[in-house]
N, C-alpha and C positions, 0 to 999 in steps of 0.2 A: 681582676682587681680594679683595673681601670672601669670597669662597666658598672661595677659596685660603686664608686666614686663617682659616677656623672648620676648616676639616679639620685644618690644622696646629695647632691650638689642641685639638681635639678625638680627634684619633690620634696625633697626634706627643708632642704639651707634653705635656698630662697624662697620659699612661698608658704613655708608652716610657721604658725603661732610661734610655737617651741624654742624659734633662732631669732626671733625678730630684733631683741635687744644685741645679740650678737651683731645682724647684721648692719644696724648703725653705725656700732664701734668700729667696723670694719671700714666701714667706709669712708666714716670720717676719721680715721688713723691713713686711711687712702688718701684723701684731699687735703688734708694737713701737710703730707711728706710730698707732696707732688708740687704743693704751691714754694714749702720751704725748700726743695731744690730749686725750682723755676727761681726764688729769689738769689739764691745763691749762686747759679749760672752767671744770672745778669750783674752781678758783682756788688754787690751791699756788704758794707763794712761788716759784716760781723757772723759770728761762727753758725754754719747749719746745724749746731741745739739750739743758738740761740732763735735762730729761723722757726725752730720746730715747736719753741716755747713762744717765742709770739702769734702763729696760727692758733696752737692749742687757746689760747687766751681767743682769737676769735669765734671760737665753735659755736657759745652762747649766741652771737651775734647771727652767726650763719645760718643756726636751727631757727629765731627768732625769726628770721625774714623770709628762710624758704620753707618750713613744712606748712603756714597756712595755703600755700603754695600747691604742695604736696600731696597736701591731705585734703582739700577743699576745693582749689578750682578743678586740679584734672579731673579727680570719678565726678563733681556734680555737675561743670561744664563742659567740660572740652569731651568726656565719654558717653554724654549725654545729649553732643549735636549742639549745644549752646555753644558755638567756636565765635560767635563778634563776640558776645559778653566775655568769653574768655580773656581773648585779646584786650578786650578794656580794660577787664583786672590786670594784667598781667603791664598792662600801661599806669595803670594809676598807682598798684604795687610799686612801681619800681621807680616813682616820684617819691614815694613813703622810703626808700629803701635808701636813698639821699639822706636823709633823717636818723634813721636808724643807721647808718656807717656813722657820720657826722657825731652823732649823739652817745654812741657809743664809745668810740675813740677818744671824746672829750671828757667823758665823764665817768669813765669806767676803766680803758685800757691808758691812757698816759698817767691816771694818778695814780693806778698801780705799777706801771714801773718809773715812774717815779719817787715812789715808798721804796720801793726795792733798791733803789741809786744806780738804776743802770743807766749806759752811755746809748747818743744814736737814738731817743726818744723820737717818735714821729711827731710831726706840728696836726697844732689844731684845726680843725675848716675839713670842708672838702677836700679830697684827695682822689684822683682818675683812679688810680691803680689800688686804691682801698675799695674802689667802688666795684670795677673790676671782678679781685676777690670775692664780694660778696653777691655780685650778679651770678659769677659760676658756682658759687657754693647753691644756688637754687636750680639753677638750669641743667645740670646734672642729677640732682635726685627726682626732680621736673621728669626725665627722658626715660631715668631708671625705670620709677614710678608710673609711666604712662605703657612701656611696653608690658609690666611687670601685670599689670592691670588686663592690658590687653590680651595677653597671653591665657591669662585666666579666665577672660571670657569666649577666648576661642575653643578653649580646652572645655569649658563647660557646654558650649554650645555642641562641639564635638562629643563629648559623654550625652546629650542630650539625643541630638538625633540617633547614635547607638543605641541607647535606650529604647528612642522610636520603634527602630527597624526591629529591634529584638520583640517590643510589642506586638509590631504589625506583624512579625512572623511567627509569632505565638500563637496569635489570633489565626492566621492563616491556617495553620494546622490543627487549631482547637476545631474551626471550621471541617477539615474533612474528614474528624473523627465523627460527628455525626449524620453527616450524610451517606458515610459511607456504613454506619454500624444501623440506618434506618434502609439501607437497600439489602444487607445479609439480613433483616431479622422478618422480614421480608418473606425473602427465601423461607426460610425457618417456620413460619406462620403456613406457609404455601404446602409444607409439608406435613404440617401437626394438623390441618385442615383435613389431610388425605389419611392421618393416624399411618403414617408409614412410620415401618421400624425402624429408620434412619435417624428419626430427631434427637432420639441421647449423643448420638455419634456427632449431629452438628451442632450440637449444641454445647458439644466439649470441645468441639476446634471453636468455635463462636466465643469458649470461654478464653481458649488460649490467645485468640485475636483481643480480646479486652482486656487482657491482660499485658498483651504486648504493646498497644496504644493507652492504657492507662502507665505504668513504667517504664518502660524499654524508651518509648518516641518524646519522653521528657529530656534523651541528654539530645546533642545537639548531632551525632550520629550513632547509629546502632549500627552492629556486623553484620555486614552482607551475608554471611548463612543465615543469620535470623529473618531476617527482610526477603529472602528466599523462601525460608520455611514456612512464612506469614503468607505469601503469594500460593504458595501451594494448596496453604488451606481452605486460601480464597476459591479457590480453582476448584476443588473437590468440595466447597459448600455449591459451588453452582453446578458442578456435573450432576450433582446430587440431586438438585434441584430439576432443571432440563432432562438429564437420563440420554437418550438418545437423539433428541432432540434437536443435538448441537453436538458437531464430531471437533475434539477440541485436543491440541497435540502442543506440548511445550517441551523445551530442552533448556540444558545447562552446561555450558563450554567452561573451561578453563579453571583457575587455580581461585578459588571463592575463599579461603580460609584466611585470616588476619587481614583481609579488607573493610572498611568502613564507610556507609554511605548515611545520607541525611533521610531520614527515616520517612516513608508513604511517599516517596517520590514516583512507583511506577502503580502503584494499586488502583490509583482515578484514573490511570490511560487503560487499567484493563477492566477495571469497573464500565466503562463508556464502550470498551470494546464487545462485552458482553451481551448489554443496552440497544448496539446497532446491529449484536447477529440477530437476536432472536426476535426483532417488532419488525410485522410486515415483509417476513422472508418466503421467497415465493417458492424457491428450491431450498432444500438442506441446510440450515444454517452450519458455517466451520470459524474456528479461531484457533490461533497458530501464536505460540510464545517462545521467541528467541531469546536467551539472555546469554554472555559471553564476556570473559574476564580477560583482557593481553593489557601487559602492562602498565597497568594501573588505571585503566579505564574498562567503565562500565559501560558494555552496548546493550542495549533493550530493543527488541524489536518484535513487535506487535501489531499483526494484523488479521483482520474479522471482515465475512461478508457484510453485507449491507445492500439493501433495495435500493437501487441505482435511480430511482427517483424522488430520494427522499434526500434532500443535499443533508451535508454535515455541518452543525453549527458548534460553534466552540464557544457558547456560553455559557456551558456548565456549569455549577458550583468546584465542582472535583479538579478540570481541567483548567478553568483562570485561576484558583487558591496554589498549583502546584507550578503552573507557568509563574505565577507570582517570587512561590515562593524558590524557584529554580533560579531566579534574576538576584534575590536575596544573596542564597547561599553560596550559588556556583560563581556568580558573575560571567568571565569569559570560559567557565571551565566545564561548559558544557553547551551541545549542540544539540538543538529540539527540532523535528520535522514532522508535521502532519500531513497526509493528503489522502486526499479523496480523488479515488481512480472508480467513480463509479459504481459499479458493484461489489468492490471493496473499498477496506480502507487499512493504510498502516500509520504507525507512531513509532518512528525511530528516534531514539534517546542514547545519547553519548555524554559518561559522567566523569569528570576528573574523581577518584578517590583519594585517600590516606588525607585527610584533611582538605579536601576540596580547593588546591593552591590552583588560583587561577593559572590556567595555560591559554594556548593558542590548539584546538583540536586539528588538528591534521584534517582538511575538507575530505580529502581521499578517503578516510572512515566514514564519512557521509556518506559518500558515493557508492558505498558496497551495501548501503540499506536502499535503496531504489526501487520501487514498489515489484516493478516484476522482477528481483532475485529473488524475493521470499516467495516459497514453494505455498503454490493452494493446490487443494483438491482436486484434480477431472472433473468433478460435478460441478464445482465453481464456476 
């Protein structure tokens, strides 16, 4: 109840069209009773209605002096960095504002309680404590009106750059759907070249991959069994490809069901894995796919020979779009390691899942992906 109450207080009242007339009256039924206690404290002859009926009678004068105020210097100078000219108006205002107390009281609020025959009428001229009044009736909606501003511009600046980010990561991953669907079709071409009987076969897991990066990778996570069963596909488009070629061994630990992760986050680490077994391999190319689920974190670990004199560069398309996009999503809720040991190489990756709520990843998880625990081949 309460929670419903501050949002409505906080997006509705104060900042929508719909209440704006409301929140005048509020306000000024606020400065009215605040000043007629304040005069009745200090001890003035006469009753707090009649206190509350002499303010009310100033409101005209109050709105007169302070919404050009209001409405006019704060958004076009003071929010806009003109703060000397501010201050100038807000100095030459407030010589005009002498004027209008003055002029108002004389010619507007004593002849009418005057007509009315009340007692305790104020005298005419200047007056400190009428003045008073009417300087706070500005410098308060002045104050309101300047955080009230402010706040709207933070908040739009805030929806703003979200928007960004949500772009850039759009874009991020618009990007490794075609690099990565121009390296399987690839494959695919490498086969129909050969008229092997395998192309219907990959050509229906090929479907199921475009199918899954056209729907599936639109929400902002898909289920770890599906992003499993997409890697799999991956896998057996390229054994397919390779043949013996490339001796390739992957596993699946733990409880995968009702987990959710941010969708093509490990397919560019085995994409690039595949890329450095099989170019320039002087023995046997192998690649090795560890994935493993313990509570609520996802470990990946992936590693593939490579020609020990061809370093490793990390400017791929695949690998800076998902490094990108891993700083987006995950923030601190995941840990990425690459290295190059040489004649191999591994990519250990640790994900917070169930909404990617930043944590702090236990290093120790690190520490048990360290290039010689994962098992290579004797021939490696």
């Amino acid at each position: 109840m309460m929670q419903r109450l501050n949002e409505f207080l906080y997006t509705d009242f104060l900042f929508s069209q719909r209440y704006r007339v409301w929140r005048h009256v509020i306000y000024w039924s606020f400065h009215i009773t605040i000043w007629a206690t304040f005069w009745v404290l200090m001890g003035t002859p006469v009753s707090f209605g009649r206190q509350l009926f002499n303010m009310l009678m100033w409101v005209p004068a109050f709105i007169f002096f302070s919404y050009p105020l209001v409405y006019g210097a704060i958004p076009h100078l003071l929010l806009k960095g003109k703060v000397s000219l501010f201050f100038l108006v807000i100095l030459a205002w407030g010589f005009v504002g002498l004027y209008i107390d003055s002029g108002f009281r004389s010619y507007i609020y004593i002849p009418i309680q005057e007509s009315m025959g009340l007692d305790f009428i104020l005298p005419r001229g200047p007056l400190a404590f009428c003045y008073l009044c009417m300087t706070t009736s500005a410098a308060s909606p002045m104050i309101v009106k300047f955080f009230k501003l402010f706040t709207i511009k933070q908040r739009d600046w805030t929806r703003a750059q979200q928007e960004r980010l949500t772009a850039e990561l759009q874009l991020l991953k618009a990007q490794v759907h075609p690099h990565f669907l121009f390296n399987t079709l690839n494959n695919i071409y490498s086969c129909s070249i050969n008229n092997s009987p395998k192309t219907p076969d990959l050509i229906l897991k090929l479907s199921s991959l475009l199918s899954y990066m056209l729907y599936d990778c639109k929400a902002e996570e898909v289920r770890l069994e599906k992003e499993i069963e997409i890697i799999k596909n991956y896998i057996d488009l390229e054994k397919d490809r390779y043949g013996n070629k490339i001796e390739i061994s992957w596993s699946v630990e733990g409880d995968i069901k009702n987990k959710f992760i941010s969708p093509l986050l490990m397919l560019p680490f085995l994409e690039n894995a595949f890329k450095l077994s099989v170019s320039e391999q002087i023995e046997k190319p192998w690649l090795s796919v560890d994935i493993s689920v313990k509570s609520d974190i996802l470990r990946c670990k992936i590693a593939n020979s490579k020609n020990e004199f061809a370093p490793y560069t990390e400017n791929g398309i695949g690998i800076t779009n998902v490094k990108k996009r891993l700083e987006f999503i995950c923030r601190d809720g995941y840990k990425l390691k690459l290295n190059d040991e040489g004649n191999f190489f591994v990519v250990s990756l640790l994900v917070k899942m169930a909404g990617h709520v930043p944590v702090n990843i236990d290093t120790a998880a690190i520490a048990q992906t360290i290039p010689h625990q994962i098992p290579v081949p004797a021939y490696s």
